[in-house]
C-alpha positions in Angstrom: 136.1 222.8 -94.8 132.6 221.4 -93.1 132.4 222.3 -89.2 132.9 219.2 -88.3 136.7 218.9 -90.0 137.0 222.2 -88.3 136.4 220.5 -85.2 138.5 217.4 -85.6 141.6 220.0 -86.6 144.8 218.5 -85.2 147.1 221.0 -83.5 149.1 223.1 -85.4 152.4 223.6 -86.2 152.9 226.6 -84.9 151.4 225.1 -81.7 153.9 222.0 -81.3 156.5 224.6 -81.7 155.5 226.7 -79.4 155.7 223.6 -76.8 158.8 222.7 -76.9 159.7 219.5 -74.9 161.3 220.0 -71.7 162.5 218.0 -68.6 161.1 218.3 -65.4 162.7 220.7 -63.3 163.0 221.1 -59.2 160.1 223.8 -57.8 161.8 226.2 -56.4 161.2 227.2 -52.8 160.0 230.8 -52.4 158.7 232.8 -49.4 155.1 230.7 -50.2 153.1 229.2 -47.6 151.5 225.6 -48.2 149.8 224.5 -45.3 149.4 220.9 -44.0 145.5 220.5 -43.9 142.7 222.2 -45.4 138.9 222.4 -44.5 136.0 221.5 -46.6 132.5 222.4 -46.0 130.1 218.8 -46.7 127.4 220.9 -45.1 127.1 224.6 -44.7 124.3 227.5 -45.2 125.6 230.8 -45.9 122.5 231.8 -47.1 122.5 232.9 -51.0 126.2 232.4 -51.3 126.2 228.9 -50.4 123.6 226.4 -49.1 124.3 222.9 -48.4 121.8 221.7 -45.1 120.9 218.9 -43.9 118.8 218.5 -40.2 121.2 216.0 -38.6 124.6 214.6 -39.6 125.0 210.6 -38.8 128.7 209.0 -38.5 130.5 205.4 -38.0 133.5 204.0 -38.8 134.7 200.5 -38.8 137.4 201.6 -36.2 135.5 203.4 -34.1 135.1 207.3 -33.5 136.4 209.3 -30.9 134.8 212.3 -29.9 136.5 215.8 -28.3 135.6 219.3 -28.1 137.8 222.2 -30.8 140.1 222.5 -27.7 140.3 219.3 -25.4 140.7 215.7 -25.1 138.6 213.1 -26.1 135.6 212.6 -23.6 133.9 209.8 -25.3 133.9 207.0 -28.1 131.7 205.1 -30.1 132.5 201.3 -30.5 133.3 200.3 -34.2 130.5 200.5 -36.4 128.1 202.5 -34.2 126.7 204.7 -35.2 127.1 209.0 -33.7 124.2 211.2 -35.0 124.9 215.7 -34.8 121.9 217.9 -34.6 121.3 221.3 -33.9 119.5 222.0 -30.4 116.9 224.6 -31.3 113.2 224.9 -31.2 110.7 221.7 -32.3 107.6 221.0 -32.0 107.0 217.8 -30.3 103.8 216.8 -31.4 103.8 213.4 -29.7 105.1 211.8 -26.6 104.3 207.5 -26.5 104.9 204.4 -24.4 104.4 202.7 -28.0 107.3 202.6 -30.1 105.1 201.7 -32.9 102.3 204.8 -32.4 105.7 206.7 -32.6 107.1 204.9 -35.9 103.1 205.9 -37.4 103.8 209.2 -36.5 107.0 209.6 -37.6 105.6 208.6 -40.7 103.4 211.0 -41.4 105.9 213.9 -40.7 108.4 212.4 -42.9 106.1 212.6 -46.0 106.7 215.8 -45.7 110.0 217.2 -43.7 112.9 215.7 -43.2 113.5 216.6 -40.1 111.3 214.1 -38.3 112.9 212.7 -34.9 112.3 210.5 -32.3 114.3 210.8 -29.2 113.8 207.9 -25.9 114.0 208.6 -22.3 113.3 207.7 -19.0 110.0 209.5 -17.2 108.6 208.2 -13.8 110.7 204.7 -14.5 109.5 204.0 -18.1 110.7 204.3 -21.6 108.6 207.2 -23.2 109.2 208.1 -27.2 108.9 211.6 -28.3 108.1 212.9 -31.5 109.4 215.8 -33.1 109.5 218.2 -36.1 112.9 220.7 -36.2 114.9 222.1 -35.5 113.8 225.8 -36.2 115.5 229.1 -36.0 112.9 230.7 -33.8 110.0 229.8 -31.7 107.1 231.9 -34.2 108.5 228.9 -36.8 107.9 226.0 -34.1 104.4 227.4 -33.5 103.2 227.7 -36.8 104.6 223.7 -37.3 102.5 222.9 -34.3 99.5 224.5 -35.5 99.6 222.7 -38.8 100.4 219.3 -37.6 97.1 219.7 -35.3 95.9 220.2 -37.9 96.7 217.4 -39.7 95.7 215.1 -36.9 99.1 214.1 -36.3 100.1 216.3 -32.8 98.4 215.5 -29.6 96.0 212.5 -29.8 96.5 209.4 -27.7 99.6 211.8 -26.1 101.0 211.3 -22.7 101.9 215.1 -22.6 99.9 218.0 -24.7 101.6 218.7 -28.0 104.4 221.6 -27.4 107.1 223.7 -28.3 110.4 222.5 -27.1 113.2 224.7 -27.3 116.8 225.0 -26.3 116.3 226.9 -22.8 117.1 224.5 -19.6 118.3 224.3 -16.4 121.4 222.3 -15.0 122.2 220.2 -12.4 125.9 218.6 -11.8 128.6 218.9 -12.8 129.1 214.7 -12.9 132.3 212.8 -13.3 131.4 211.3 -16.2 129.2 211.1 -19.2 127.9 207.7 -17.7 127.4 209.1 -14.2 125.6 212.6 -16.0 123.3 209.8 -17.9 122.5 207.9 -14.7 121.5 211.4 -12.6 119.4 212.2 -16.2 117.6 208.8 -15.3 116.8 209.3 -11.9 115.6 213.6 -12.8 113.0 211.8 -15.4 111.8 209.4 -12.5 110.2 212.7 -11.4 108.5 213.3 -14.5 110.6 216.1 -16.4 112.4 215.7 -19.1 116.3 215.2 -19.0 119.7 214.2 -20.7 122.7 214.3 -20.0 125.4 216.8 -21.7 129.0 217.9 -22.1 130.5 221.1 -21.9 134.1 222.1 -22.9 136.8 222.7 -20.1 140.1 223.0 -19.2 141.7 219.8 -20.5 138.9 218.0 -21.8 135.2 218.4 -21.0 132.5 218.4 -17.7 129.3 216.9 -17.4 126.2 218.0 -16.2 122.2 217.2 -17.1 120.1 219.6 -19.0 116.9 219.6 -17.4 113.6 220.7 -19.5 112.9 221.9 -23.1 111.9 225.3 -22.5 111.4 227.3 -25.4 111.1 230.8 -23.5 112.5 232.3 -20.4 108.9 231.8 -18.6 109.0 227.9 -19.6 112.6 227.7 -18.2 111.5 229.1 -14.4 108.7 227.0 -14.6 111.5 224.0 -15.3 113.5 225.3 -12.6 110.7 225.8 -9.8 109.7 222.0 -10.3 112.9 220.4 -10.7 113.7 222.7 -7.3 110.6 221.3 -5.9 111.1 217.4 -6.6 114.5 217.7 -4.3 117.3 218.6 -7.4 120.2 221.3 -7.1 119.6 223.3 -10.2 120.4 226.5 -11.7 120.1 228.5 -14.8 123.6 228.2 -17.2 125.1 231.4 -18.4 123.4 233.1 -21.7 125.1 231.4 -24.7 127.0 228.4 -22.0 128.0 226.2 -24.9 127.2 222.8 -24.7 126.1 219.6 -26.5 123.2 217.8 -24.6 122.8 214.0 -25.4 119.8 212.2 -26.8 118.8 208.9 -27.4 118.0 208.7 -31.0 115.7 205.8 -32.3 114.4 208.0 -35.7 115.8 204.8 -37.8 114.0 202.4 -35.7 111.7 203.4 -32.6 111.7 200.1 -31.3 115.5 199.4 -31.6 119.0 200.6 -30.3 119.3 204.0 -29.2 121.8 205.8 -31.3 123.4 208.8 -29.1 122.9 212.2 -30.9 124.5 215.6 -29.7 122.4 218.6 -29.9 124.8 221.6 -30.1 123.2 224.7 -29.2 122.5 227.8 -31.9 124.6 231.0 -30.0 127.5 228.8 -29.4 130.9 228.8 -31.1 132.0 225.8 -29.6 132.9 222.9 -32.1 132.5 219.2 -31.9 135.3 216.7 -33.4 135.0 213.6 -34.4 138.2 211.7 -35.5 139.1 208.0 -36.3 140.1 206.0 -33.4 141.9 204.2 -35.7 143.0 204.1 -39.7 139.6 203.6 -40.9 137.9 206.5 -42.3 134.7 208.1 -41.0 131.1 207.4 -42.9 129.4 210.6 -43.6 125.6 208.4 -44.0 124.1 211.7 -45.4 126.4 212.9 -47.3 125.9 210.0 -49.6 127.3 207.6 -46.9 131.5 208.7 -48.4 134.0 208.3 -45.8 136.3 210.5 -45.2 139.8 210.9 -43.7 140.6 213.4 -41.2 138.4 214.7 -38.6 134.5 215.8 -38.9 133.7 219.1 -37.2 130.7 219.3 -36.3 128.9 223.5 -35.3 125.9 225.7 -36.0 126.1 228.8 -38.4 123.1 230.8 -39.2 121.3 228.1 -37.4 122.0 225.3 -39.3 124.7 222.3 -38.5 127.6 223.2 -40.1 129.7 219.8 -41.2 133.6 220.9 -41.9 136.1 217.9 -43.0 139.3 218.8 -41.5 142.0 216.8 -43.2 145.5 216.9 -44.4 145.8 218.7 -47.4 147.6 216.5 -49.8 144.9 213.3 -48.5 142.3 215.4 -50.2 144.2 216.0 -53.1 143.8 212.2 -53.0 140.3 212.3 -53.4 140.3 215.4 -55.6 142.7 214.4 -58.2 140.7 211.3 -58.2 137.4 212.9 -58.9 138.1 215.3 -61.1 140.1 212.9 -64.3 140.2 209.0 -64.6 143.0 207.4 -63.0 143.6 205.8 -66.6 145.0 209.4 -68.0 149.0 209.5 -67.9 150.8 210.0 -65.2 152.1 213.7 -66.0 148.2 214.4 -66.2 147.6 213.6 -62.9 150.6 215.6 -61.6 149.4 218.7 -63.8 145.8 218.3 -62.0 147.2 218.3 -58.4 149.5 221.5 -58.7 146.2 223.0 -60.1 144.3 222.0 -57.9 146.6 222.3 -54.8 146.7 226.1 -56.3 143.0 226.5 -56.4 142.2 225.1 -53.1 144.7 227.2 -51.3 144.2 230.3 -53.1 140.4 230.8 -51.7 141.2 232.0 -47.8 138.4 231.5 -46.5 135.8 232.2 -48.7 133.2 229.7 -47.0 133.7 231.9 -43.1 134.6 228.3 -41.5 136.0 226.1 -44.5 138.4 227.3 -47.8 136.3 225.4 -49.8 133.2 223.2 -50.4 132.8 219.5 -51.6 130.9 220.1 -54.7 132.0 221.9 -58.1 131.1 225.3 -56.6 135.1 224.7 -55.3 135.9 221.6 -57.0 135.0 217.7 -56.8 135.4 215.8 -53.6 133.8 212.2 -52.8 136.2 211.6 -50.3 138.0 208.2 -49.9 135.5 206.3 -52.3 137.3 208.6 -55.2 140.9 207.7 -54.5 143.0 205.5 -56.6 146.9 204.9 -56.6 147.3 207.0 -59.7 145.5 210.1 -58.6 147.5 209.5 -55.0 150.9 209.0 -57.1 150.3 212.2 -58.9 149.8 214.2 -55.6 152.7 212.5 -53.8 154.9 213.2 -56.5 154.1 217.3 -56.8 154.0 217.2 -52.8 153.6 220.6 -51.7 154.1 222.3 -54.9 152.1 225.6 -56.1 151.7 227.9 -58.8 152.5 231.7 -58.1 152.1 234.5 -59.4 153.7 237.8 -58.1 154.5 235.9 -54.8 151.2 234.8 -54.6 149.8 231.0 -55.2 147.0 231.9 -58.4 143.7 230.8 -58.6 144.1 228.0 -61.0 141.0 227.5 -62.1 140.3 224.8 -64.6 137.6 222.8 -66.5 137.2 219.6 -68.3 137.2 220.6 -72.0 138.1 223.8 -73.9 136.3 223.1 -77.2 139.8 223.0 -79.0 140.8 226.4 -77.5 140.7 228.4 -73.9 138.6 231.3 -73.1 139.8 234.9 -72.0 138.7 235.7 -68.8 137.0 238.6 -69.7 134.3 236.3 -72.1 133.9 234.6 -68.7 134.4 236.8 -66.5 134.1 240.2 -67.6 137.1 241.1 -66.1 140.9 240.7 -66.7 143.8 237.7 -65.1 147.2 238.5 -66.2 147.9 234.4 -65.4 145.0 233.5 -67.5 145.7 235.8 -70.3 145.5 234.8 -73.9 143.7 232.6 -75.9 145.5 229.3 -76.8 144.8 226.1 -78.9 144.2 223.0 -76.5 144.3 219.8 -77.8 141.0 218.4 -76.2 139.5 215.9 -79.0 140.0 212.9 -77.1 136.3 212.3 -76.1 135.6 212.2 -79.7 138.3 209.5 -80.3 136.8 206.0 -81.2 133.5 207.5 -81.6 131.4 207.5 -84.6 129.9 210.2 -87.1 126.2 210.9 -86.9 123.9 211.8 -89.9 121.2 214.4 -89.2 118.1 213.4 -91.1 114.8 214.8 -91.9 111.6 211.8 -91.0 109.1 211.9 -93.9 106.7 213.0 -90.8 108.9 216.0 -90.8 110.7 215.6 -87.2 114.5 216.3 -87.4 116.9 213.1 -85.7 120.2 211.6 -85.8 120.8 208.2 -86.9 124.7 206.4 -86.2 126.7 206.6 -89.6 127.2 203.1 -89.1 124.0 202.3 -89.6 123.3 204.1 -93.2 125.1 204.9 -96.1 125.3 208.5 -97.8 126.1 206.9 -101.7 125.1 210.3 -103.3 121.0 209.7 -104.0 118.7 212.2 -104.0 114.5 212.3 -103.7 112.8 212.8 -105.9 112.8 216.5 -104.9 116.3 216.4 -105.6 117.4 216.4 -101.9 120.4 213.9 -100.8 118.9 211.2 -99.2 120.8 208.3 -97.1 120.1 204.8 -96.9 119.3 202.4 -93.9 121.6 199.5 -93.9 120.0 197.9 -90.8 117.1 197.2 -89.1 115.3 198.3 -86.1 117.7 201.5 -86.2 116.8 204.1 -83.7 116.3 207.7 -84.9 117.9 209.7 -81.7 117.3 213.2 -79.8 121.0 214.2 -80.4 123.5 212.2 -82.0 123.9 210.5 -79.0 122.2 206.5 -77.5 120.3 207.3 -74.7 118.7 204.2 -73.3 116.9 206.2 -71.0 115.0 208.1 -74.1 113.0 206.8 -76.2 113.9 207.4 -79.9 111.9 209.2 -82.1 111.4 206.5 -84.6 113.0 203.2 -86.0 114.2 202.6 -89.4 114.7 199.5 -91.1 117.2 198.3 -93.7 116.2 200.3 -97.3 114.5 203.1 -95.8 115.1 206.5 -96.6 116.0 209.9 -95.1 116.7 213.2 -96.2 119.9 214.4 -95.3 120.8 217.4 -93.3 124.5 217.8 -92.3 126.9 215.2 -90.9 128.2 215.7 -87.2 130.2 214.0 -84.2 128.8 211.7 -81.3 127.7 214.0 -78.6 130.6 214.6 -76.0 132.4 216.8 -73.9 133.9 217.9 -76.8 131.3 218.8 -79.3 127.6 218.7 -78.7 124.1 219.5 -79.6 121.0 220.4 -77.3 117.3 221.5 -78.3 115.2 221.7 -80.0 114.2 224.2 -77.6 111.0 225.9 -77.8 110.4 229.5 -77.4 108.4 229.2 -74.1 111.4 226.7 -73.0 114.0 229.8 -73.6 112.1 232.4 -72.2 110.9 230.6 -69.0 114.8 229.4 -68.7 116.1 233.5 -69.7 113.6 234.9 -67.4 113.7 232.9 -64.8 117.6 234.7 -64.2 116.3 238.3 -65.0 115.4 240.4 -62.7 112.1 242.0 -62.7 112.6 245.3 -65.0 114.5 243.1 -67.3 112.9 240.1 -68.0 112.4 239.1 -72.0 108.4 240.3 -72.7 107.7 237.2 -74.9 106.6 235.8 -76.9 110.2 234.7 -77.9 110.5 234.8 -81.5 114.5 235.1 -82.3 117.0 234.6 -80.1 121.0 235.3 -81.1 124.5 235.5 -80.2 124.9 239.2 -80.5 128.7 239.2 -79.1 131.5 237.0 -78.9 135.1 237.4 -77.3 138.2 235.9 -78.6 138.2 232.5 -78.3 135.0 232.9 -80.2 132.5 232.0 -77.0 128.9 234.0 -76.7 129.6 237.3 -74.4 125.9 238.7 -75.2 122.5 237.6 -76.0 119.7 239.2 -78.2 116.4 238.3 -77.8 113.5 240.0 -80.0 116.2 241.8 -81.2 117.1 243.0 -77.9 119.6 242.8 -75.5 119.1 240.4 -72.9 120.8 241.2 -69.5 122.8 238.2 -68.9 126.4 237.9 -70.1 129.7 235.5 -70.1 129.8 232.3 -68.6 126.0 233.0 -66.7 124.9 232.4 -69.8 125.0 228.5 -69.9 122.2 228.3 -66.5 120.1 230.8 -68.3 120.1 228.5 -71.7 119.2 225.6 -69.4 122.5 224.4 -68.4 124.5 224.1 -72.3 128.2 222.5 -71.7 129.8 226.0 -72.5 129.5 229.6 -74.0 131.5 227.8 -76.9 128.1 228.0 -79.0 126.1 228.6 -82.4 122.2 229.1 -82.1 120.1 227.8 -85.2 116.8 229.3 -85.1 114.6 227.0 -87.0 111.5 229.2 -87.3 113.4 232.2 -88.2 114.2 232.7 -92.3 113.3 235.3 -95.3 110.8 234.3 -97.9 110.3 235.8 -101.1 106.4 235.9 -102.4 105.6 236.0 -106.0 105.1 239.3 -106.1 108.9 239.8 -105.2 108.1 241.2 -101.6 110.5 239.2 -98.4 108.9 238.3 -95.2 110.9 237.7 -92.5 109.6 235.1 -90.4 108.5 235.0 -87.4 109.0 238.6 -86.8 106.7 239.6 -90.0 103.9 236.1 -89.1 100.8 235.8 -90.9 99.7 232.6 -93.0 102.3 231.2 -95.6 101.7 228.7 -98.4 104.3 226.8 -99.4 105.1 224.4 -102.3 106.7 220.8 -102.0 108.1 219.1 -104.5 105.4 216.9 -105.8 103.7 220.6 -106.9 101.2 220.4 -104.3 100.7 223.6 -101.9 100.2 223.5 -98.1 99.3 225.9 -95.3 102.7 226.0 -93.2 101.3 226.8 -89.9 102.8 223.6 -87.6 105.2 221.3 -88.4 108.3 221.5 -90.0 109.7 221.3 -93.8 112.8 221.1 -95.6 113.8 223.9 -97.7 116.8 224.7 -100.2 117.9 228.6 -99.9 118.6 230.7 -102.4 122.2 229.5 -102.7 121.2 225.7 -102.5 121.7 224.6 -99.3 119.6 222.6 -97.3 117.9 223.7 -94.4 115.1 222.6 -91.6 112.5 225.3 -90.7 109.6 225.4 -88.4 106.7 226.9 -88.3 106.7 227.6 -84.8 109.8 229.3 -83.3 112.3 226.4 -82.1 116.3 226.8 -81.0 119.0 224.5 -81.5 121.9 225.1 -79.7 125.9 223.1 -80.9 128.9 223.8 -79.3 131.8 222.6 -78.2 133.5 222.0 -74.5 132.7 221.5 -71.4 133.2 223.9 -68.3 134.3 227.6 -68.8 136.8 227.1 -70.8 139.4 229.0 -68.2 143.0 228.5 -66.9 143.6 224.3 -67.9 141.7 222.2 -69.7 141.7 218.7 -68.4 141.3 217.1 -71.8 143.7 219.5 -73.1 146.3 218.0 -70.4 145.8 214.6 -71.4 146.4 215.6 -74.9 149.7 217.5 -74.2 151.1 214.7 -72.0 149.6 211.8 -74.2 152.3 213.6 -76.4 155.5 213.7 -73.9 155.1 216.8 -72.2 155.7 216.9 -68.7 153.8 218.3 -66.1 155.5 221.5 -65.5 155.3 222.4 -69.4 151.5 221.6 -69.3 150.8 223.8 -66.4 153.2 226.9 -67.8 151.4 226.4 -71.4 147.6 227.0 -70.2 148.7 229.3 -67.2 150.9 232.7 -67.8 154.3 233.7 -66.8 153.9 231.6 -63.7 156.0 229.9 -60.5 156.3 226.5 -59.8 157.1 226.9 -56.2 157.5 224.8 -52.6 157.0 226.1 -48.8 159.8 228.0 -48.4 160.0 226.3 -45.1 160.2 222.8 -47.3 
């Protein structure tokens, strides 16, 4: 039985028998918690564990958006579809400070070619409109300087400036407090009639929130008496806040368009804990414009950790199961699909605590898909509504059900992927995940006269049994202009690495499925591509010394996927699922590696070689009788037992596999497989997941 029949085994029987059909059963309810909302990080640096920035966070909503602090009442809101920008108030460098909105827009320019955290803020000084121009924010004031110093000297700070190019930082003095956001902004006005820079701000209190104007952008304590002795001097009440006084002063933000609307943007301090929210104020989501403008339901938490704006998505647990459940299978998959992929991923959300310090989990894979609203669709939202609540558990506990989209035809153990043992994820089991090769056709893998190795559609030529004149099988073209592809896969996007027309020729080579989730092919690879890839996930005293001449699966666990690597014939310090970055990013550890330039050549003397490990010049002879130095290139060769093979001279990798993800815990295709053949939801989940609870909040 070729690979490829391998591959497109149905299930057993032993399988089907072990699956036994059930009826869906009531979740218990146990002593398990299930919350109501969850929150999920959209931005968020936690240094090397996680690192999702972005230098301001802009938000509108077709209803409107009403803004409060963590603990209080609303104290403002923006009319529908306006726009609420989020910053961090640290230290900048403003490197230019206009009458001209358009010198400002040129400016602005120039820093955005290559940061992107150019601003541009309006205000009021001695009764005009000024534009300032800034680069930040940064952590510390060193960073600022050093920014300052190199846009001098790029020409851009200072110039035709109504102020000298400076550092502004977060320091300031205060005057108020002000009834009102309006009244603080009016006061700002008439403190900027004096020539020093203010804004108004909010501060947290009892109820709701108090106003009061920042006065000055002081970056050190020297700066901020200076601010206070003048501001004291032009006829204002003002005093120095309390170290760490949270706060969110209030700028007029043109950045999109110097000589247009203001946008108002809220500069939250570094040292604070204090959150913003921003909620609906009404049923229309809120835009998140950098987070690929997706809206989102819920509330949008806006704070600074590790100096950096920390975005959270506060929302009601099963709503982003809506969006989850969504993103992560197509809504066309059956319905007891869609149930099985919210308990799982109701489980998995829930199960992390907090692991991201101020959100359970993150919007990208690192957690698990979430696009917000643009993702939902009624059957993903009829799957969650109709598990409401529900969880797996295991020893009281709701598991970590971690999942991926394909298997390969069977799951991992955890210790292939992990290196470590799950007694929920334990065993290896046959999944039925072929369906991405359903309706898809065969590809031949050929050999080009010019001696490059392709794949043409087995739709396009016919294998009726010829061989060359060398006596190699051979198939023929039966169309014309057909492309010769990469992979056994059409990619518009890559151009092909030859065309064929009707009546051509090409030796044959093997015959293998389309390129999917399910079974794939990537490479060649060349040994500089490996080893850069390899080392660049080694640490120093382990990295591969190249060049890299063979390259091997030296272990594998017991679903079969790679657990080690040998390189040179050594091992390389990388293991279980890491092992897919390190080889460039391969769909799984489900793999076979075909090295192209390694093989064994007998001379005429009887002596082997093995290649490339033993190099030196080889001769070889083609079938015409005629002898040629193999030193580039490639050639195809029959072994000793008469099987055809592609060599190069040069050391080259192919890498085939099958499945996509780890492998652990359920596999997506696998579930549409299982409930494309009656299984419920419940019997899905208990087959890919161990002696397991379905359970309910015991308060339910």
């Amino acid at each position: 039985m070729t690979l490829s029949q391998r591959r497109r085994t149905r299930l057993t029987a032993a399988m089907l028998a072990a699956l036994a059909l059930t009826s869906a059963s009531v979740p218990a309810y146990g002593a398990v918690s299930v919350p109501q909302q969850i929150r999920v990080a959209l931005f968020l640096d936690l240094g090397s564990k996680y690192q999702s920035t972005t230098p301001s966070a802009t938000l509108v909503s077709t209803d409107g958006i009403s803004l409060s602090w963590q603990a209080g009442g609303a104290f403002a809101t923006i009319a529908a579809g306006a726009s609420v920008r989020f910053a961090v108030d640290g230290y900048r460098v403003v490197v230019l400070e206009t009458a001209d909105p358009t010198a400002a827009a040129n400016a602005l320019k120039k820093i955005q070619a290559s940061s992107k955290a150019g601003a541009v803020t309006k205000l009021i000084k001695r009764g005009a409109a000024v534009y300032q121009v800034s680069e930040g924010g940064f952590a510390t004031a060193a960073l600022a300087k050093s920014a300052l110093s190199k846009w001098t000297n790029a020409g851009v700070a200072g110039g035709s400036s109504l102020t000298p190019a400076f550092v502004g930082g977060p320091l300031a003095v205060e005057a108020g407090p002000y009834s009102s956001l309006a009244e603080a902004a009016a006061a700002a006005e008439q403190i900027g009639n004096a020539g020093l820079d203010a804004f108004p701000a909010v501060k947290p209190a009892a109820g709701g929130a108090s106003y009061v104007v920042r006065v000055g952008q002081a970056s050190d304590a020297g700066e901020q008496d200076r601010v206070l002795q003048a501001a004291s001097a032009a006829g204002f009440a003002v005093a120095k806040p309390a170290s760490n006084d949270p706060y969110a002063v209030v700028r007029n933000d043109v950045t999109a368009n110097p000589a247009g609307a203001a946008v108002p943007l809220y500069g939250l301090p570094a040292g604070s804990t204090a959150a913003l929210l921003a909620g609906p104020a009404g049923d229309a989501p809120i835009q998140v414009v950098e987070r690929s403008k997706r809206s989102y339901r819920g509330n949008l938490e806006m704070s600074v950790l590790n100096n950096n704006l920390a975005v959270v998505n506060v929302v009601g647990l099963e709503q982003y199961l809506y969006a989850v459940v969504g993103a992560e299978i197509p809504s066309s998959w059956p319905a007891e699909a869609q149930k099985a992929q919210a308990v799982a991923a109701r489980s998995y959300a829930l199960s992390m605590g907090n692991q991201y310090q101020v959100a359970q989990v993150v919007d990208s894979t690192y957690s698990q898909a979430y696009n917000g609203t643009t993702s939902e669709n009624p059957s993903a939202i009829a799957g969650v509504q109709a598990t409401a609540g529900e969880v797996m558990t295991s020893g009281g506990k709701i598991i970590n059900a971690v999942f991926s989209s394909n298997a390969g035809g069977i799951t991992a153990d955890p210790v292939e992927i992990w290196g470590n043992t799950t007694p929920y994820l334990a065993g290896v089991v046959k999944s039925p995940d072929e369906g991405p090769q359903q309706g898809k056709p065969d590809w031949f893998r050929i050999a080009l006269s010019t001696g490059e190795i392709g794949y043409i559609r087995s739709d396009m030529a016919a294998d009726q049994g010829q061989k060359n004149d060398a006596g190699l099988p051979v198939v023929r073209v039966t169309a014309n202009d057909v492309a010769v592809r990469k992979i056994p896969l059409v990619q518009n996007d890559v151009t092909p690495l030859a065309r064929l027309n009707a009546g051509a020729t090409a030796v044959l080579l093997d015959k293998v499925p389309e390129y999917t989730n399910y079974s794939w092919v990537e490479g060649p690879y060349t040994g500089d591509q490996l080893l850069t890839n390899l080392n660049n996930k080694l640490g120093a005293s382990n990295k591969i010394q190249g060049p890299l001449q063979t390259l091997e699966v030296s272990e594998k666990g017991a679903s079969g996927r790679a657990i080690k690597l040998s390189a040179n014939g050594k091992p390389v310090a990388i293991t279980g699922d890491n092992l897919r970055s390190a080889l460039g990013g391969v769909k799984s550890t489900l793999f076979e590696i075909e090295e192209t330039g390694r093989f064994t050549v007998m001379g005429a003397d009887g002596a082997k070689r093995e290649l490339p490990v033993q190099s030196g010049p080889l001769q070889v002879l083609g079938g015409d009788g005629a002898t040629r130095s193999f030193d580039s290139g490639s050639a195809i060769v029959l072994s000793g037992g008469g099987k055809i093979r592609a060599i190069t001279a040069q050391a080259q990798f192919v890498i085939s596999g099958q499945g996509n993800g780890h492998g652990l815990g359920l596999s997506q295709w696998g579930a549409k497989g299982l409930a494309d053949q009656g299984y419920d939801y419940q019997s899905i989940l208990k087959y890919y997941y161990k002696d397991i609870a379905l359970e309910k909040d015991g308060n339910g």
